[in-house]
N, C-alpha and C positions, 0 to 999 in steps of 0.2 A: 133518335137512336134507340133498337131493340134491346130488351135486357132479355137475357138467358139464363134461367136458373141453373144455378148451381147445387145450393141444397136447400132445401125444406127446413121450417122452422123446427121439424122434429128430426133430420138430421143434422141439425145446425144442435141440439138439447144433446142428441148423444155427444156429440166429439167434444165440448165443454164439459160432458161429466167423465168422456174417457180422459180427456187433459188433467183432470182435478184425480182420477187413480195415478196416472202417471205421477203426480207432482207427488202424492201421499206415497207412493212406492219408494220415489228418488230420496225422498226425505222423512223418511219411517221415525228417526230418529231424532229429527228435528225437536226443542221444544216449541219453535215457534215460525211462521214462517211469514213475510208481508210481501200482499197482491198490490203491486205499482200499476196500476193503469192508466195510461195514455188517454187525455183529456178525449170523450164524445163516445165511439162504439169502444174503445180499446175499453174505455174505464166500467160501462156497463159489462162487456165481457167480463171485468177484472168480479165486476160485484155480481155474477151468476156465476164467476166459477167460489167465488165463495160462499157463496150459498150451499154448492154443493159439498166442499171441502167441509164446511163445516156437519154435512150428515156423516159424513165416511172417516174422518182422519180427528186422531185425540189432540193434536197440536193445536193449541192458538193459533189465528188468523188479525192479520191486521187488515185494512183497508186503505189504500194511499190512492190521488191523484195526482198523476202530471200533466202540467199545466205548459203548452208551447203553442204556437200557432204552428201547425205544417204548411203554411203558405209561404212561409218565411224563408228567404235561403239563407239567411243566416240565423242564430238563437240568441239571445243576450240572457242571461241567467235563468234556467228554468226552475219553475216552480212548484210546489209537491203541497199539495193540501192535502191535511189530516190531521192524526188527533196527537202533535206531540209525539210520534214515533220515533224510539229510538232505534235508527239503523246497525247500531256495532256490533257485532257477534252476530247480526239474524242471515238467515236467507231470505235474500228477496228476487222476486219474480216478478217482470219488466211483462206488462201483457200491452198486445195492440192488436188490432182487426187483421191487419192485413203486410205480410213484409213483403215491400217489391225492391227498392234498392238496398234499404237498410239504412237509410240517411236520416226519416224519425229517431228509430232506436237510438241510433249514435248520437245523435242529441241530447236525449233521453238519457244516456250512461251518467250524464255529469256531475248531477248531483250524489251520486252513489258511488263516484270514484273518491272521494272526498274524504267518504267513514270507511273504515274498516267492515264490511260487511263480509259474513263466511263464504255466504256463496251470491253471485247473481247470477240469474238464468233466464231465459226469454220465452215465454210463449204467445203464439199469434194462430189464429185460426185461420188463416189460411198466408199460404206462402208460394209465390209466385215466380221462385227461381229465377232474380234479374240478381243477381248482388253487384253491387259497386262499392258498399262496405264492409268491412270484416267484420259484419254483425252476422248471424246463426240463431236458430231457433232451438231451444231445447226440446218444445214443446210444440208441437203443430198438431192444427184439427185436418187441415185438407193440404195437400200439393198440387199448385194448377200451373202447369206452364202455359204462358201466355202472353203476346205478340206483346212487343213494347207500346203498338196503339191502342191494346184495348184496356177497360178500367175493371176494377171488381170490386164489389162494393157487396158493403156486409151490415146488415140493418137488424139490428138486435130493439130498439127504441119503438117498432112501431108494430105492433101486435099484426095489422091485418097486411104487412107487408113485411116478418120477418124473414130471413134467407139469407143466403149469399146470393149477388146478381153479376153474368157476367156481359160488359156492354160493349 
C-alpha cells in the first residue's frame, strides 16, 4: 500500500502552534486550562501543543493521558493518567490525531462527564468528515475528505518520518 503525503513535518509544526493561538484566543480568560490526550500520537500532539501554549498564553497548563484501546468496540472504564488533576471548574481540551467517526472521542467523554468541568472542547489535527457520532472538533489543523477505504495516519513519534500520511 502507497502512502501520500499530506503534510510536512513543518506543516504539521504550524497548525499545532496555530491550534495552541486558537485555544489561547478562546480562553484569554481562562486561569487554567488541561490538554487530555488520547493514549499514542493524540497524547504526543496533546504534549507539543503544550509546549507551545506554554511560550504564548499566561494560563496554567496541565498535562493528562487517556488511556483506551481503539481496537475495542466496546470501552470498560477509561483511564486518565496524571498528576492528581483536579477537573471542576477547568477547561479541558480532549486532543487526538485524527477524527474519522467520532467513536474514540465518545469514548473518551466519560470520564469528564462525571466532574463538573467549565468547558470541554476537542481538538484533532486532522478531520476527516465521516461522522457517525455527535462528536465535533473545536479545533482542527487540517480538513481532508476521504473515501471510507482509505486510512490517514499522522506520525508525530518519529523524527525521520514525521507528517500526516495518506494510504
Amino acid at each position: 500500500m502507497s502512502s501520500q503525503p499530506i503534510l510536512s513535518a513543518e506543516q504539521l509544526r504550524q497548525k499545532i502552534r496555530r491550534i495552541a493561538f486558537q485555544i489561547y484566543e478562546n480562553n484569554f480568560d481562562e486561569p487554567a486550562v488541561v490538554l487530555a490526550g488520547v493514549a499514542g500520537e493524540g497524547y504526543v500532539f496533546a504534549e507539543r501543543l503544550l509546549g507551545e501554549l506554554r511560550q504564548i498564553a499566561p494560563f496554567s497548563v496541565t498535562l493528562l493521558k487517556v488511556n483506551l484501546d481503539k481496537s475495542q468496540t466496546t470501552q470498560p472504564a477509561i483511564d486518565l493518567t496524571g498528576q492528581g488533576v483536579d477537573l471542576t471548574d477547568k477547561v479541558v481540551i480532549l486532543l487526538d490525531d485524527v477524527l474519522y467517526t467520532g467513536r474514540t472521542l465518545a469514548f473518551c467523554l466519560q470520564p469528564f462527564l462525571s466532574v463538573l468541568v467549565r468547558k470541554l472542547q476537542v481538538a484533532v489535527l486532522v478531520d476527516r468528515n465521516h461522522p457517525r457520532y455527535p462528536v465535533a472538533a473545536d479545533y482542527k489543523g487540517y480538513e481532508l475528505s476521504t473515501t471510507l477505504t482509505e486510512h490517514v495516519e499522522v506520525v508525530l513519534g518519529q523524527p525521520d518520518r514525521e507528517g500526516v500520511w495518506l494510504k
